[in-house]
N, C-alpha and C positions, 0 to 999 in steps of 0.2 A: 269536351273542350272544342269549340267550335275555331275556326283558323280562317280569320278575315284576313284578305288580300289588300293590298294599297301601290297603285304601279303611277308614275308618273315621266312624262319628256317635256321639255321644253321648248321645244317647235312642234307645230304642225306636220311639217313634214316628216318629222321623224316618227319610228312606229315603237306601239307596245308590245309588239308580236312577242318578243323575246322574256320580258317581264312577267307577259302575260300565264307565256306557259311553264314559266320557272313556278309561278305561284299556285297556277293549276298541280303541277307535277309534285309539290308540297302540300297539296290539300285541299287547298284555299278553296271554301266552298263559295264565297262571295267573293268578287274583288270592285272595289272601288279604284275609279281612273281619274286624273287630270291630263288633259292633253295639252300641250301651245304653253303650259304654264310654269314660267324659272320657278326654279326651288330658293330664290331670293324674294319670292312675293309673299308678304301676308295671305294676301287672300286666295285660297285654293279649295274652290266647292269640293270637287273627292274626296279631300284630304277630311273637310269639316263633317261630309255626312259619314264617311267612314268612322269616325274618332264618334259621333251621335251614334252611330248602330251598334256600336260595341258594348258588351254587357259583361259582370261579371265573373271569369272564368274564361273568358274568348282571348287568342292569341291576335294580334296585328300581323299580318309580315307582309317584307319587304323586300325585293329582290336584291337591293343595297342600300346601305345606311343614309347615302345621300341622293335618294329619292323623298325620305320622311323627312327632314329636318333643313333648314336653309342656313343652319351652322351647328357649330358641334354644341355648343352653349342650346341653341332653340332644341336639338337632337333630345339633349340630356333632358330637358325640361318635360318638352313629351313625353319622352318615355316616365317620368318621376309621377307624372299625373296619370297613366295608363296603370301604373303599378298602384297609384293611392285607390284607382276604383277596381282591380282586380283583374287588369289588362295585361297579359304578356305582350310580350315582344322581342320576332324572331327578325334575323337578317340572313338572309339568306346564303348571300356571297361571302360575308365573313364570318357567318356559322356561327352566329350569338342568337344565344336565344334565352333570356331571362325568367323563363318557367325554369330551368333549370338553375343549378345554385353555382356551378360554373361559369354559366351565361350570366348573371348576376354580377359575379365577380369580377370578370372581363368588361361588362357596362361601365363598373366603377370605377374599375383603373383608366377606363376613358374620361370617365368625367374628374378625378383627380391629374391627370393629365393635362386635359384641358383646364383647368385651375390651377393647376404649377404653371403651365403657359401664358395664362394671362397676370397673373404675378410677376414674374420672371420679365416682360414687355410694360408691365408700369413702372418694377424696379428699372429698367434700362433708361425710362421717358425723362422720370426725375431725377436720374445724376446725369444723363444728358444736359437736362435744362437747367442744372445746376451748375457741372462743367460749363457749361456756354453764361451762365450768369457773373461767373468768377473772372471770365475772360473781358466778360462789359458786354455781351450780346445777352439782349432778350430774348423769349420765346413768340412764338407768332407771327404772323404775317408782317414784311413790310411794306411799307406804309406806300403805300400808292402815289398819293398827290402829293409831290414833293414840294416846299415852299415857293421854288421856281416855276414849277407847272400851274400853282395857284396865282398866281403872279401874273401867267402867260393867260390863264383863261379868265383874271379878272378883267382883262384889257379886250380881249375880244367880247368879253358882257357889255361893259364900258363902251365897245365900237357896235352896240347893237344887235350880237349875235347871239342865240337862246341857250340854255343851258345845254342842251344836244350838240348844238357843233363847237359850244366854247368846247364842251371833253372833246368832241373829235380831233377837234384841232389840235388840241397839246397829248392825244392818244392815250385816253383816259376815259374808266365809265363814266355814263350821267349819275348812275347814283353815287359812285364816290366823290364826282364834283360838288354833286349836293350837300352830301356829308361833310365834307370839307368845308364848303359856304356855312354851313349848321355850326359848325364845331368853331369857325373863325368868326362869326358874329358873337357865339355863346362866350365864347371869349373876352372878345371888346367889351364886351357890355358889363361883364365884371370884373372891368378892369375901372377903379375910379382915378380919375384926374386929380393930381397931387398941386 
């Protein structure tokens, strides 16, 4: 079992040094690094040639679980594809390590966790939005350009002024004025004269 490293910081100036030898002092006969790059970004070469160099029987590890993963959802997902080609994976700091049947079992209760959580946060969204629907409020954003501010920047279009300062003027975007102009035309015009 070969034991590939994966260390990553999110600035530049911060160092691997610490990562580095946690992974070494574990085995890790390769490590792969990102440096300057959040664990919120798709894109992380380390990450990607790491994840290509790993072969059937080889471990990943990590000196903490949120160095791999940019959430616990992307976490789980990785590691599910590491496992479908033969991939362990250990974490250092929190002492998981899914070659083991232990380390296995504690992954899962993470990822059922994190699936009671995101359950538990839609159940919350929709009798919110349903609470609020019973009361006579919607969900969503309110409405920007209020009939009065459409009002006020028809009259400065009227007086000459372009769709940039009519919004400025009543303190509003140009594209929600636009929207507005779109949506009160599309209007008129299906409205027929009785």
């Amino acid at each position: 079992m070969t034991l590939i490293g994966y260390a990553r910081v999110s600035t530049i100036e911060q160092d691997l040094a610490l990562q580095l030898d946690a992974l070494r002092a574990a085995g890790a006969t390769r490590i792969f690094e990102d440096r300057g790059v959040s664990g919120a970004r798709t894109e992380r070469p380390g990450l990607n040639a790491a994840l290509s160099f790993l072969r059937d029987g080889d471990t990943l590890v990590v000196w903490k679980l949120d160095r791999l993963g940019r959430s616990m959802t992307h976490l789980l997902q990785t590691v599910a594809e590491l496992e479908e080609r033969g991939v362990g994976f250990r974490s250092l700091t929190e002492n998981i390590d899914t070659t083991t049947s232990g380390g296995r079992l504690v992954f899962h209760l993470f990822g059922a966790l994190a699936q009671f959580e995101r359950d538990l946060i839609r159940e919350r969204t929709r009798a919110g939005l349903q609470a609020a629907e019973e009361r006579g409020r919607r969900g969503g954003r309110q409405v920007v350009v209020t009939p009065d501010k459409l009002a006020k920047a028809r009259q400065h279009l009227a007086a000459g002024l372009n769709v940039r300062e009519a919004a400025a003027r009543v303190k509003i975007g140009k594209t929600a004025l636009y929207e507005a102009l779109r949506a009160e035309k599309a209007t008129t015009s299906t409205v027929k004269p009785t």
